[in-house]
mmCIF file of the N, C-alpha and C atoms, coordinates in Angstrom:
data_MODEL
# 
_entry.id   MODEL 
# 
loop_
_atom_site.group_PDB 
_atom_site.id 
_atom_site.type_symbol 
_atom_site.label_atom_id 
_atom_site.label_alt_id 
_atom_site.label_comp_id 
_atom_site.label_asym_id 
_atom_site.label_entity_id 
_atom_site.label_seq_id 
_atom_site.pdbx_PDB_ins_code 
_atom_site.Cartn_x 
_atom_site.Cartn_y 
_atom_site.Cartn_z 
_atom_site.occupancy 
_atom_site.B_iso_or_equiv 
_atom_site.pdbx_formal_charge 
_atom_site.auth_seq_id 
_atom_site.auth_comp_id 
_atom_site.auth_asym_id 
_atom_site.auth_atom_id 
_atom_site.pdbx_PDB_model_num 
ATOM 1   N N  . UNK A 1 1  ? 6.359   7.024   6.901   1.00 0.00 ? 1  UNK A N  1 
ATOM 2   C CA . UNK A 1 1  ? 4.925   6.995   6.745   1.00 0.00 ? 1  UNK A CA 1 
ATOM 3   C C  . UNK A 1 1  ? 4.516   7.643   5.422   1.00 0.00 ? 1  UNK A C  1 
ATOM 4   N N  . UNK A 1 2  ? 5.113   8.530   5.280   1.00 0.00 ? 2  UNK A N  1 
ATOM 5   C CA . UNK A 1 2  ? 4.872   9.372   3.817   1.00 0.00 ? 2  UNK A CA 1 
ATOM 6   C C  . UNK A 1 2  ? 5.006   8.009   2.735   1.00 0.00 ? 2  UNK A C  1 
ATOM 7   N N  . UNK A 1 3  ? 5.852   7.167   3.063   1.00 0.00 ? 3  UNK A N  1 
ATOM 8   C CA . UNK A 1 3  ? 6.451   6.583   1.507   1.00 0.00 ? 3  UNK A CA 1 
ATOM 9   C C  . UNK A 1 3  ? 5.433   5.664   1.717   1.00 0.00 ? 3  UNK A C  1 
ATOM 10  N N  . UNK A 1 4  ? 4.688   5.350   2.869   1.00 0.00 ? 4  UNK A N  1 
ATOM 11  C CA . UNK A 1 4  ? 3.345   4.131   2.588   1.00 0.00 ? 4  UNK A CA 1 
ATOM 12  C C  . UNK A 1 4  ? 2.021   5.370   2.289   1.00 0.00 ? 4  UNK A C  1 
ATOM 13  N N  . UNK A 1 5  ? 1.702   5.916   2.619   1.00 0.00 ? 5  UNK A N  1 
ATOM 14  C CA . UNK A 1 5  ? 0.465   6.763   2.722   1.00 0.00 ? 5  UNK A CA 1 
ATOM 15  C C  . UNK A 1 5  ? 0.387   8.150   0.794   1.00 0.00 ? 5  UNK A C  1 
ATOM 16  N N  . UNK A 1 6  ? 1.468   8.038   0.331   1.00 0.00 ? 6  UNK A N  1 
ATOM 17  C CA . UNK A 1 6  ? 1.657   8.750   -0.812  1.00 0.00 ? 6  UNK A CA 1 
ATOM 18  C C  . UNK A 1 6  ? 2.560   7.497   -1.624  1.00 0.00 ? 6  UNK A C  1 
ATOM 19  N N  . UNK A 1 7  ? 1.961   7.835   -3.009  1.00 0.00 ? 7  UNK A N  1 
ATOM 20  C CA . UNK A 1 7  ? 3.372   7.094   -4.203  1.00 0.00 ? 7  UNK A CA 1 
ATOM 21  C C  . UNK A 1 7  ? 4.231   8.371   -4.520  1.00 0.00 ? 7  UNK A C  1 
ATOM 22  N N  . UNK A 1 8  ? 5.291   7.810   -3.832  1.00 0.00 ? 8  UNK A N  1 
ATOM 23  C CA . UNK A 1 8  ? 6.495   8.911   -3.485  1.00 0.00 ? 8  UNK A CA 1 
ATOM 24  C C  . UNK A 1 8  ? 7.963   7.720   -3.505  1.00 0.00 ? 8  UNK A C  1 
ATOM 25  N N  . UNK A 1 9  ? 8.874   8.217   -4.378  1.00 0.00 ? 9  UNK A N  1 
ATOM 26  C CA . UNK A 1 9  ? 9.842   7.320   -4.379  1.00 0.00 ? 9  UNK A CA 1 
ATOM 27  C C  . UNK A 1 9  ? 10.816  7.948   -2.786  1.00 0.00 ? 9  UNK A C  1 
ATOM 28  N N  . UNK A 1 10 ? 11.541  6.653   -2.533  1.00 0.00 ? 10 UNK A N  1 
ATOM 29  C CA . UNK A 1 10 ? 12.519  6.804   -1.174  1.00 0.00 ? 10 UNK A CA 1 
ATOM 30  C C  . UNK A 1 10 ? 12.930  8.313   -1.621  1.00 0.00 ? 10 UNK A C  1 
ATOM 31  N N  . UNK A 1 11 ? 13.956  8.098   -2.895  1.00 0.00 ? 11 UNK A N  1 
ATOM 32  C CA . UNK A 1 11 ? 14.637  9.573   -3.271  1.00 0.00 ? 11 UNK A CA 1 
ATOM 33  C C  . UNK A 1 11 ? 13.829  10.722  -3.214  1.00 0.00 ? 11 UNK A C  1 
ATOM 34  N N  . UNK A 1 12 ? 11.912  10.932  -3.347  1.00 0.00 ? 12 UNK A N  1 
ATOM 35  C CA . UNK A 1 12 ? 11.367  11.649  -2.809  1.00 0.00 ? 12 UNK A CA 1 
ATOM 36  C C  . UNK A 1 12 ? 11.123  12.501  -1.384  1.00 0.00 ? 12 UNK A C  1 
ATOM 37  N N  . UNK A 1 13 ? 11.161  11.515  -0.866  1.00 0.00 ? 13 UNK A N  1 
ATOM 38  C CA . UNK A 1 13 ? 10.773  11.282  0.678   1.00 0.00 ? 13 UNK A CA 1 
ATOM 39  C C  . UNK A 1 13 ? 12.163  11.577  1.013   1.00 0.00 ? 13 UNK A C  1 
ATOM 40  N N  . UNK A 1 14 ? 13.036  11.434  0.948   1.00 0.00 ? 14 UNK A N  1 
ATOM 41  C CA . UNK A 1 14 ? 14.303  11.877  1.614   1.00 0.00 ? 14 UNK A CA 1 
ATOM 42  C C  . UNK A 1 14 ? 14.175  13.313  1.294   1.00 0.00 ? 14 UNK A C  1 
ATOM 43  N N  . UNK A 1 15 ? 14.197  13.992  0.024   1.00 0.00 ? 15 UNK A N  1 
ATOM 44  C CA . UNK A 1 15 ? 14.073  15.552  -0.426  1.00 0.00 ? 15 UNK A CA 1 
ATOM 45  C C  . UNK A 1 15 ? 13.279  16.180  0.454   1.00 0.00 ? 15 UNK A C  1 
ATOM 46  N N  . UNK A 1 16 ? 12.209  15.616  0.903   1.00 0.00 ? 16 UNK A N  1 
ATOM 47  C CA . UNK A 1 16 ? 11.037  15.968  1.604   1.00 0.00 ? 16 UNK A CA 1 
ATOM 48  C C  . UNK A 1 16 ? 11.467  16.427  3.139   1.00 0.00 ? 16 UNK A C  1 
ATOM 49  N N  . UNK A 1 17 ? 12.124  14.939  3.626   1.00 0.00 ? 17 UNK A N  1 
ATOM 50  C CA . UNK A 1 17 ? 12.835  15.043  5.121   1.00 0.00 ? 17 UNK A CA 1 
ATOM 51  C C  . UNK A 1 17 ? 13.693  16.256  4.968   1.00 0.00 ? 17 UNK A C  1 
ATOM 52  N N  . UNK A 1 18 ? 14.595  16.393  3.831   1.00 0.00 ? 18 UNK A N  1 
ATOM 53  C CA . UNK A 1 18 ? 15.640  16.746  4.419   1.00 0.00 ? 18 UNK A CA 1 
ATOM 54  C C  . UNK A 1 18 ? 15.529  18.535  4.068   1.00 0.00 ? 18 UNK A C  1 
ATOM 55  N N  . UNK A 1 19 ? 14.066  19.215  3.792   1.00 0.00 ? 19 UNK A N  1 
ATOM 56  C CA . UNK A 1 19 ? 13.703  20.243  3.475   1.00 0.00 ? 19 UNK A CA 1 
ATOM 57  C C  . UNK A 1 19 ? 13.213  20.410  5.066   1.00 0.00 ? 19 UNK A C  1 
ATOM 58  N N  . UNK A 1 20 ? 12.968  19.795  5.622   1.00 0.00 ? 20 UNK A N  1 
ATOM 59  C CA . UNK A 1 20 ? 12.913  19.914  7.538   1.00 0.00 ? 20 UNK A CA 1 
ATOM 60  C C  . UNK A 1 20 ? 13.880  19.645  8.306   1.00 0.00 ? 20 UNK A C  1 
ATOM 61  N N  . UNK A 1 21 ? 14.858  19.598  7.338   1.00 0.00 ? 21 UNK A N  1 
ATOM 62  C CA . UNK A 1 21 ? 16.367  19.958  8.493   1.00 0.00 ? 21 UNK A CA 1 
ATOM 63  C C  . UNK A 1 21 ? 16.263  18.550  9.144   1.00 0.00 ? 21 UNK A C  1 
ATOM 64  N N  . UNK A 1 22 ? 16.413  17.332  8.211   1.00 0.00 ? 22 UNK A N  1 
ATOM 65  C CA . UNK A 1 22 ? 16.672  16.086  8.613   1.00 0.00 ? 22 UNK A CA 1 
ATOM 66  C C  . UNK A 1 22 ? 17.380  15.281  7.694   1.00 0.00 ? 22 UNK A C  1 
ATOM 67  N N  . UNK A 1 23 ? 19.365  15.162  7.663   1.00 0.00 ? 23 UNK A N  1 
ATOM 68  C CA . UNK A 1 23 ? 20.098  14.736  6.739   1.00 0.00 ? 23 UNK A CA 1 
ATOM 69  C C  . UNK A 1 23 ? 20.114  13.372  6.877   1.00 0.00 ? 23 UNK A C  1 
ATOM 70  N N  . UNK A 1 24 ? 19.673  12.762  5.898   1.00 0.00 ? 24 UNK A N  1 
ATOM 71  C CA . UNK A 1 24 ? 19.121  11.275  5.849   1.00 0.00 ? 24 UNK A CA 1 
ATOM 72  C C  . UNK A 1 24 ? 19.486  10.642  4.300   1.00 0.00 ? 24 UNK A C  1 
ATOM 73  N N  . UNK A 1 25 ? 20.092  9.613   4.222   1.00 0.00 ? 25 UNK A N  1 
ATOM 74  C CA . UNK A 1 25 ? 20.024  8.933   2.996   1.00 0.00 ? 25 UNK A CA 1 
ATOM 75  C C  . UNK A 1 25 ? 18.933  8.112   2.748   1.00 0.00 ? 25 UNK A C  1 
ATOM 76  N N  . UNK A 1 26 ? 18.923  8.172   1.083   1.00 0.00 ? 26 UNK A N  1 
ATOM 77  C CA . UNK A 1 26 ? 17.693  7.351   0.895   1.00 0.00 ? 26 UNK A CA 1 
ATOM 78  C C  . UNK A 1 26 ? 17.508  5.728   1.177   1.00 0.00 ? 26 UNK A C  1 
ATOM 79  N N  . UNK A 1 27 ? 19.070  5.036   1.292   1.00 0.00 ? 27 UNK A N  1 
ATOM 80  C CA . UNK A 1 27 ? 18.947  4.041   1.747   1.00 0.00 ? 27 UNK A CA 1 
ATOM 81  C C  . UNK A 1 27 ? 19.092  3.542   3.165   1.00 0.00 ? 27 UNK A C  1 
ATOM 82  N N  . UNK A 1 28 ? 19.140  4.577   3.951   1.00 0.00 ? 28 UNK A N  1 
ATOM 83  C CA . UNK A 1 28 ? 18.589  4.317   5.320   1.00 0.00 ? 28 UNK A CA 1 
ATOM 84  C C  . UNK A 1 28 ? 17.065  4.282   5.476   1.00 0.00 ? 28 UNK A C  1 
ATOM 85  N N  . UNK A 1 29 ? 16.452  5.216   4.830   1.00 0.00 ? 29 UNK A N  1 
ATOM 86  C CA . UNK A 1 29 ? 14.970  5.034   4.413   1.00 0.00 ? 29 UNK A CA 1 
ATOM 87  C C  . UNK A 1 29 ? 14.452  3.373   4.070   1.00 0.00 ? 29 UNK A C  1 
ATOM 88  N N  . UNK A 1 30 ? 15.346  3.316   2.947   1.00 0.00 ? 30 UNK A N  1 
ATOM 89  C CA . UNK A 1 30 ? 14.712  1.869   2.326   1.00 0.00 ? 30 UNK A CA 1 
ATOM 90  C C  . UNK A 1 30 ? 14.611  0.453   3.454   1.00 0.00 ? 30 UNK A C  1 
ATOM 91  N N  . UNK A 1 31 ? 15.692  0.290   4.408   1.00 0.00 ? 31 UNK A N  1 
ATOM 92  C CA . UNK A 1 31 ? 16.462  -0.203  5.479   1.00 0.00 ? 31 UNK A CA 1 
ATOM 93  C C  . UNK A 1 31 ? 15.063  0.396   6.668   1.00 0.00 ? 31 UNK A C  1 
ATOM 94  N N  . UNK A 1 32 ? 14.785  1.261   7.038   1.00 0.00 ? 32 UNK A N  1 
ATOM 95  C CA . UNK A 1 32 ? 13.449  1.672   7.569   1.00 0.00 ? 32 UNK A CA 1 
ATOM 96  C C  . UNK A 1 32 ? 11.998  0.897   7.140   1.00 0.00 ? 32 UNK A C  1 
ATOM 97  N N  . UNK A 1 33 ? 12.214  1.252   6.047   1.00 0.00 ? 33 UNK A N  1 
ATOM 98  C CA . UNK A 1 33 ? 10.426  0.997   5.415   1.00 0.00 ? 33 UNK A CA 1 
ATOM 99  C C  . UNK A 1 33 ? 10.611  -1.043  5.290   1.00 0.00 ? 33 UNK A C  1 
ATOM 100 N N  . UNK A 1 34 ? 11.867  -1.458  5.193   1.00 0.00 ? 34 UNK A N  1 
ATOM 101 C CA . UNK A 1 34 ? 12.520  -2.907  5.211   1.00 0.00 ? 34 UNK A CA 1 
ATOM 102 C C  . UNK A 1 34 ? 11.734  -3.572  6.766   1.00 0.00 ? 34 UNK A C  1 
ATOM 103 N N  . UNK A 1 35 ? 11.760  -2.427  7.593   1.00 0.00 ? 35 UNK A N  1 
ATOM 104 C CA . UNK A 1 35 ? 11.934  -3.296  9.268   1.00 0.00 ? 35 UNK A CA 1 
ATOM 105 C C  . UNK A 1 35 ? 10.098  -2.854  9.700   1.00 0.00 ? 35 UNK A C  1 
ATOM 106 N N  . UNK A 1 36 ? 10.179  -1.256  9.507   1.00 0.00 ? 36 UNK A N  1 
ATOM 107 C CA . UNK A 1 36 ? 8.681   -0.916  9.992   1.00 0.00 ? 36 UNK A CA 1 
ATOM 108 C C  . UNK A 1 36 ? 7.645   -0.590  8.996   1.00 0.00 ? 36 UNK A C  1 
ATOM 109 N N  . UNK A 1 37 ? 7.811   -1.204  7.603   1.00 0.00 ? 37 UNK A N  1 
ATOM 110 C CA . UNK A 1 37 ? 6.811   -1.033  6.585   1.00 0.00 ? 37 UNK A CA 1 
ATOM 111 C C  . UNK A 1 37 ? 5.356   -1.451  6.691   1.00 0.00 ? 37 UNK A C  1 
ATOM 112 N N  . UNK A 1 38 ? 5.968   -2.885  6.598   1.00 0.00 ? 38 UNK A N  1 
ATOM 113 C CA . UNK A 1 38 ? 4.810   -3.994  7.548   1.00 0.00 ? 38 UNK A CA 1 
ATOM 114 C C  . UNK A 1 38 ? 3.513   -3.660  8.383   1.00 0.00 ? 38 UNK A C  1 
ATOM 115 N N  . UNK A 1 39 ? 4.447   -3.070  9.290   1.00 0.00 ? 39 UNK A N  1 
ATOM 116 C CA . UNK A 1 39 ? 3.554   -2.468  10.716  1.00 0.00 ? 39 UNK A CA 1 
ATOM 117 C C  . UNK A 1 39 ? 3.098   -1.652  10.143  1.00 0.00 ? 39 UNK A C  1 
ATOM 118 N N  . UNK A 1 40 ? 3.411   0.285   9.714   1.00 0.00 ? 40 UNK A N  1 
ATOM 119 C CA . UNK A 1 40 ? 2.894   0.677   9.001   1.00 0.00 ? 40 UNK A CA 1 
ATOM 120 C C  . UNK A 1 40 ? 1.288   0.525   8.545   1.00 0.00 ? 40 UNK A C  1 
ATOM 121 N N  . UNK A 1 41 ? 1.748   -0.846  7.124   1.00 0.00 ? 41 UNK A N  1 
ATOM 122 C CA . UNK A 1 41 ? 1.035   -1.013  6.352   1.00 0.00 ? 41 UNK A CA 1 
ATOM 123 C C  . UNK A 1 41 ? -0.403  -1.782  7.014   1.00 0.00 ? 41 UNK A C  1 
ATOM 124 N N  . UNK A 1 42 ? 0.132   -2.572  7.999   1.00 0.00 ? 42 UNK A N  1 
ATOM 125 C CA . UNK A 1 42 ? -1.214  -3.238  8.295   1.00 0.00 ? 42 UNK A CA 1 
ATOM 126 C C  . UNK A 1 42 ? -1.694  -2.189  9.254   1.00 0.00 ? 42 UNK A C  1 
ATOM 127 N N  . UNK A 1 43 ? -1.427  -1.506  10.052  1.00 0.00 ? 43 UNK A N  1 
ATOM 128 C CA . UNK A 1 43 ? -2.099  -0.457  10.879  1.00 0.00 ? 43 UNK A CA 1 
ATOM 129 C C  . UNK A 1 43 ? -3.197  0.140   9.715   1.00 0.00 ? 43 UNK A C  1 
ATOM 130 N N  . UNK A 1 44 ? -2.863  0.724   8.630   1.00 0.00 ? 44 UNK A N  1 
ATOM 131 C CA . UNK A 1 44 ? -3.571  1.284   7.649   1.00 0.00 ? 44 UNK A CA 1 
ATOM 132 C C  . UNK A 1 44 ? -4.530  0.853   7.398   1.00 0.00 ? 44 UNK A C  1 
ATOM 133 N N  . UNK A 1 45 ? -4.655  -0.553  6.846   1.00 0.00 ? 45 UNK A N  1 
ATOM 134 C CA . UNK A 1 45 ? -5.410  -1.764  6.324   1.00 0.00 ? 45 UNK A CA 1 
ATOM 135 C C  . UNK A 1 45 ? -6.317  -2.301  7.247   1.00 0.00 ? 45 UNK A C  1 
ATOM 136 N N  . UNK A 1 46 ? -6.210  -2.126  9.268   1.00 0.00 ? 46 UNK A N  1 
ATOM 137 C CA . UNK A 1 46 ? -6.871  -2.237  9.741   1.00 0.00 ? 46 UNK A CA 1 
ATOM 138 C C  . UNK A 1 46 ? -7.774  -0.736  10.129  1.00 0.00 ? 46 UNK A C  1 
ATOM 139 N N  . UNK A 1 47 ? -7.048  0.231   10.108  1.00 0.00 ? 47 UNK A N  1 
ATOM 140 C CA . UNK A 1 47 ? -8.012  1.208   10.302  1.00 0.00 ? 47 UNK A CA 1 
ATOM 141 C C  . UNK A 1 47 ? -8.799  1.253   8.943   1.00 0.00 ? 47 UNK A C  1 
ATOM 142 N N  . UNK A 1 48 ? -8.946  1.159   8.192   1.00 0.00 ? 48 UNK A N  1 
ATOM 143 C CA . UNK A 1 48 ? -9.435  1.279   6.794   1.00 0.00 ? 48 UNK A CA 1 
ATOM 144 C C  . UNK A 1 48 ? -10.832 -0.274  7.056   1.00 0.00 ? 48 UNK A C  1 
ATOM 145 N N  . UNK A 1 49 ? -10.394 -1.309  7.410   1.00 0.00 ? 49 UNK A N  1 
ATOM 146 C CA . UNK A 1 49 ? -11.500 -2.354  7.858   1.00 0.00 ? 49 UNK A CA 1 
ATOM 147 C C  . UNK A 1 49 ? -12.285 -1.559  8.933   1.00 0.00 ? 49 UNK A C  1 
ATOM 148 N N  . UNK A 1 50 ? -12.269 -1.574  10.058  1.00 0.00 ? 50 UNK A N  1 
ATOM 149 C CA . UNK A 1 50 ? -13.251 -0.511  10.878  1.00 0.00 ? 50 UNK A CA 1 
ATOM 150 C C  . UNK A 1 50 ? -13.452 0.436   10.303  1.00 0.00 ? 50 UNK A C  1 
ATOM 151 N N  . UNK A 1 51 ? -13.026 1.550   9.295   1.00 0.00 ? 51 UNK A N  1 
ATOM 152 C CA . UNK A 1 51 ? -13.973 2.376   8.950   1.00 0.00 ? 51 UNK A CA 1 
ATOM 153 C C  . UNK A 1 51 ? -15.195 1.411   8.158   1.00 0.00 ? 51 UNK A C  1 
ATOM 154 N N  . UNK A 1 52 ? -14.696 1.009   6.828   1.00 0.00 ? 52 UNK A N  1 
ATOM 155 C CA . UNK A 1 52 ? -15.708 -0.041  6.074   1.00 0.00 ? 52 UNK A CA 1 
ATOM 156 C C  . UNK A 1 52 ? -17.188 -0.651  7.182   1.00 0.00 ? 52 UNK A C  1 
ATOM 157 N N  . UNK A 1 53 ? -16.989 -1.267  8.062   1.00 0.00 ? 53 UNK A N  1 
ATOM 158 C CA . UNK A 1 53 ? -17.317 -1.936  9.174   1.00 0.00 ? 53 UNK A CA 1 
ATOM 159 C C  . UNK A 1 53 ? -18.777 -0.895  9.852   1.00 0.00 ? 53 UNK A C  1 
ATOM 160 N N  . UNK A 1 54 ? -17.890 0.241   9.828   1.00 0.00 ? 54 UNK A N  1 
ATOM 161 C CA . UNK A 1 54 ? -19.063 1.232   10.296  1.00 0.00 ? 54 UNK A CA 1 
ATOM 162 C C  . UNK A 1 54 ? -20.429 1.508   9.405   1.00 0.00 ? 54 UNK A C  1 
ATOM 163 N N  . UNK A 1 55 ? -20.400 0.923   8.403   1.00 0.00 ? 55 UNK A N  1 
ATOM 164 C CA . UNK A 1 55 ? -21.722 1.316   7.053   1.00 0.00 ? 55 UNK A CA 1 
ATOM 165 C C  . UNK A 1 55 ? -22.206 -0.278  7.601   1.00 0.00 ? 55 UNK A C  1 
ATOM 166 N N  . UNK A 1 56 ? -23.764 0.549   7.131   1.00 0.00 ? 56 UNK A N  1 
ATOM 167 C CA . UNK A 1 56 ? -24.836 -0.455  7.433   1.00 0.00 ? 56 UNK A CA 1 
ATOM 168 C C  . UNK A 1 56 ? -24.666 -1.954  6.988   1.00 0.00 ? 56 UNK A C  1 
ATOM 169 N N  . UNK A 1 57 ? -24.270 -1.931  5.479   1.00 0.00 ? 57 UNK A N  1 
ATOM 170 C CA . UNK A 1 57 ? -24.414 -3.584  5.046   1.00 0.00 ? 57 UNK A CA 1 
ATOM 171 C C  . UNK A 1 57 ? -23.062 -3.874  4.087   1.00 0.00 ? 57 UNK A C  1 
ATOM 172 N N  . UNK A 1 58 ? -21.939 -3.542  5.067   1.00 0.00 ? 58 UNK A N  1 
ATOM 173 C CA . UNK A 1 58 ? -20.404 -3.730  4.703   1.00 0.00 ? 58 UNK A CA 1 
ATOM 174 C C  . UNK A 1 58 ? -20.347 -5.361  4.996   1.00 0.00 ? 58 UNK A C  1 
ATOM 175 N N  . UNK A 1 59 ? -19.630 -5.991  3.577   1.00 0.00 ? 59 UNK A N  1 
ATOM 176 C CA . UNK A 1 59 ? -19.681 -6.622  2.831   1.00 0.00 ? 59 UNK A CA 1 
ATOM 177 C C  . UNK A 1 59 ? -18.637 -6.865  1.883   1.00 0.00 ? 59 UNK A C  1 
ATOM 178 N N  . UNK A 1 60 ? -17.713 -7.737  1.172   1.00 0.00 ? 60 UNK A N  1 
ATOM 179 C CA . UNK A 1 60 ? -16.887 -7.941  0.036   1.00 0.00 ? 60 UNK A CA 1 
ATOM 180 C C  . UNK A 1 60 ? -17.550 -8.643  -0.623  1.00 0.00 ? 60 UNK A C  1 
ATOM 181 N N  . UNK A 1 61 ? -16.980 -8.709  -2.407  1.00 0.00 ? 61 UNK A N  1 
ATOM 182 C CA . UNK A 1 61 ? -17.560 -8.984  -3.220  1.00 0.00 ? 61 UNK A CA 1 
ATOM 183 C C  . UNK A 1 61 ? -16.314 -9.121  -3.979  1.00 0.00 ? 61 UNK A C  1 
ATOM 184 N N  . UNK A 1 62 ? -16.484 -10.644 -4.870  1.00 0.00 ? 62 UNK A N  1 
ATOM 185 C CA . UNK A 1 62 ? -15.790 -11.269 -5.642  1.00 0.00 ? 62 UNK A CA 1 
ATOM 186 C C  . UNK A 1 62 ? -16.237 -11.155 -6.828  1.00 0.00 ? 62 UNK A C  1 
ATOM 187 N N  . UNK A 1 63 ? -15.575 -10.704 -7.924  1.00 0.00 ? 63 UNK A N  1 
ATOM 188 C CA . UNK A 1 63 ? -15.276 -10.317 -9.340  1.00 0.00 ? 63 UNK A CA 1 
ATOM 189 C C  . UNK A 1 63 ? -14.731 -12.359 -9.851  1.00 0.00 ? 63 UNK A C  1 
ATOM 190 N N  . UNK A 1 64 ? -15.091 -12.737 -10.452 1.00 0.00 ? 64 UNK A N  1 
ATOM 191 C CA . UNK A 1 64 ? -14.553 -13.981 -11.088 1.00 0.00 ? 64 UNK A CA 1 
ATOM 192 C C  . UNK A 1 64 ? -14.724 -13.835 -12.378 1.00 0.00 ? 64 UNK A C  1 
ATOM 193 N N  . UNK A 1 65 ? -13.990 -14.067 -13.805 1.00 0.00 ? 65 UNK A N  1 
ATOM 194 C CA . UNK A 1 65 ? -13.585 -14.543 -15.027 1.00 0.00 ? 65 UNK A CA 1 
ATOM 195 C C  . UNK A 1 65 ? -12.792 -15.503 -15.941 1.00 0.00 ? 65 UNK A C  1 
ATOM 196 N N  . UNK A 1 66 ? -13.060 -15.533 -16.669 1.00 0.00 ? 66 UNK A N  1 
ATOM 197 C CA . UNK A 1 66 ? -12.591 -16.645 -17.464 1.00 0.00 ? 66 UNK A CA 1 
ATOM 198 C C  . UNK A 1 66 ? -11.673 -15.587 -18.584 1.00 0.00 ? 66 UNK A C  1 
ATOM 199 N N  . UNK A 1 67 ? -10.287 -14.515 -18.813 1.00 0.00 ? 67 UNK A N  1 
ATOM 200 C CA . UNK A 1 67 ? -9.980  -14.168 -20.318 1.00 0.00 ? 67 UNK A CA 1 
ATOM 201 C C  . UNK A 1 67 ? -9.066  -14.908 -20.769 1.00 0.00 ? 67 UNK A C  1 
ATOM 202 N N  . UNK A 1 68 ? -8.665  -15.150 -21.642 1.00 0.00 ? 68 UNK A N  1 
ATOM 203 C CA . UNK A 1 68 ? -7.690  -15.148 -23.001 1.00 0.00 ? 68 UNK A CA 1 
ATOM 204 C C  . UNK A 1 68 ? -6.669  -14.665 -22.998 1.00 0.00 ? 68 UNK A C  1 
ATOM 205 N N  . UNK A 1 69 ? -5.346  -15.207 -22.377 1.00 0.00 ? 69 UNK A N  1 
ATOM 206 C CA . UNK A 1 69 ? -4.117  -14.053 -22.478 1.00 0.00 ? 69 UNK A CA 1 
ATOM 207 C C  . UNK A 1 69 ? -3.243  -14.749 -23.560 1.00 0.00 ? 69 UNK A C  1 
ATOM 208 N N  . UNK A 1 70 ? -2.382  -14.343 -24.579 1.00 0.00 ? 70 UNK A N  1 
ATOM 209 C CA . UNK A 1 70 ? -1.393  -14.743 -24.811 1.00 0.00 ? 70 UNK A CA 1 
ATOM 210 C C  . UNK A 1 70 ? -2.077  -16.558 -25.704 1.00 0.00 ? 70 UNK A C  1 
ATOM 211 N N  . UNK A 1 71 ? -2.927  -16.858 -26.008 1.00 0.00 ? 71 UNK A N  1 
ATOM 212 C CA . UNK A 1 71 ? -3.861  -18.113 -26.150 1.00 0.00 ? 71 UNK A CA 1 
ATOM 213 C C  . UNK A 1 71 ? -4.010  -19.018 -25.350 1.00 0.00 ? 71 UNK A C  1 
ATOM 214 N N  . UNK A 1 72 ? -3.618  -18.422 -23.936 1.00 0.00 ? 72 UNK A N  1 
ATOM 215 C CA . UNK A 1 72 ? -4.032  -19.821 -22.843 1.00 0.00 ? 72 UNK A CA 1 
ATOM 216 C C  . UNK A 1 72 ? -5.110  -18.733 -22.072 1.00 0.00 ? 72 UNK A C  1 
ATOM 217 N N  . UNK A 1 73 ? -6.051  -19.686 -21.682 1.00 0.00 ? 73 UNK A N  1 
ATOM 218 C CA . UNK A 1 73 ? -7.262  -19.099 -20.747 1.00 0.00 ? 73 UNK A CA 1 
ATOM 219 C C  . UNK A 1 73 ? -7.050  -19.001 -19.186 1.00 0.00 ? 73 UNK A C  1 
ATOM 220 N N  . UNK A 1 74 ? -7.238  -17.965 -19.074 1.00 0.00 ? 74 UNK A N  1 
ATOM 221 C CA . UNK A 1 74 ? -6.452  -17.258 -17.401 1.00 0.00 ? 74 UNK A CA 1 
ATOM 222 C C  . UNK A 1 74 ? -7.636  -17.232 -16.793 1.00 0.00 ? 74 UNK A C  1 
ATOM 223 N N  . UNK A 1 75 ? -7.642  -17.729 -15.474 1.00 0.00 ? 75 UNK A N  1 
ATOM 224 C CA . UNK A 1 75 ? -8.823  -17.633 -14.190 1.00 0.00 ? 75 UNK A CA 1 
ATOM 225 C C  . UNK A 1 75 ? -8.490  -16.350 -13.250 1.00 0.00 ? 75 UNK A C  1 
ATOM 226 N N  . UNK A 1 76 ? -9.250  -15.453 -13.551 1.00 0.00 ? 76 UNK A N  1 
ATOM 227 C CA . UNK A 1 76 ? -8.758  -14.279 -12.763 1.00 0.00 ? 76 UNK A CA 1 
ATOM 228 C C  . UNK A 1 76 ? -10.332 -13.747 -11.899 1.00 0.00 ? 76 UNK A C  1 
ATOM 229 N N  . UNK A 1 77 ? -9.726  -13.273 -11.049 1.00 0.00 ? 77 UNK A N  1 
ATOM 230 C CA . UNK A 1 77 ? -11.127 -12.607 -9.412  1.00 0.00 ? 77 UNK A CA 1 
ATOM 231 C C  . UNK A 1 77 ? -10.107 -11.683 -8.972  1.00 0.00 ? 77 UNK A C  1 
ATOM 232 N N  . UNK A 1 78 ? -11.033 -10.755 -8.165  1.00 0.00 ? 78 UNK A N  1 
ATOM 233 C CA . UNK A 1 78 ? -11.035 -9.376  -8.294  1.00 0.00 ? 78 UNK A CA 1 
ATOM 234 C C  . UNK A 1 78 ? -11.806 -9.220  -6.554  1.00 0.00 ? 78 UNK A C  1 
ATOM 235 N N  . UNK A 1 79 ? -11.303 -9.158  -5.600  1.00 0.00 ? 79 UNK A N  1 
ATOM 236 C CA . UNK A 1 79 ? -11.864 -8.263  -4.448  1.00 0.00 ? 79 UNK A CA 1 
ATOM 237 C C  . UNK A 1 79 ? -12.402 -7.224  -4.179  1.00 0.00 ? 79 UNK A C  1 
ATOM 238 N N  . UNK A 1 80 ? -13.593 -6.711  -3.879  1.00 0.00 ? 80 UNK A N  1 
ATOM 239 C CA . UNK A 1 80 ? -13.880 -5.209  -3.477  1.00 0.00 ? 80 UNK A CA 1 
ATOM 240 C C  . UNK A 1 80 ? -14.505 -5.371  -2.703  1.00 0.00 ? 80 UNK A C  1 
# 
């Protein structure tokens, strides 16, 4: 949960565990966050929609442009 909820590398998050007396490699971690990241992540993403949800006139809003990358013209939008 740490390695979705903080930007913390695996090799972090293992230092972290294993300062609580939990000997763990970092690629059992990676192999972890591989199977229950997912879940995790959308649990987050839905509690984060019901909070939003709770304000009076919650709402998204699309960002659309036309820039210039590189000399070809890029169609880029933007969610908030």
């Amino acid at each position: 949960m740490m390695y979705v909820r903080f930007p913390l590398s695996l090799r972090n998050v293992e230092d972290l565990v294993s300062e609580r007396g939990i000997d763990i490699c970092h690629e059992t971690m990676r192999f972890w966050w591989n199977r229950f990241g997912p879940i995790f992540a959308a649990d987050i993403r839905r509690q984060r929609v019901n909070r939003m949800r709770g304000f009076q006139k919650w709402q998204w809003h699309l960002d659309e442009m036309y820039v210039r990358m590189n000399g070809e013209m890029m169609y880029l939008w933007r969610g908030h």
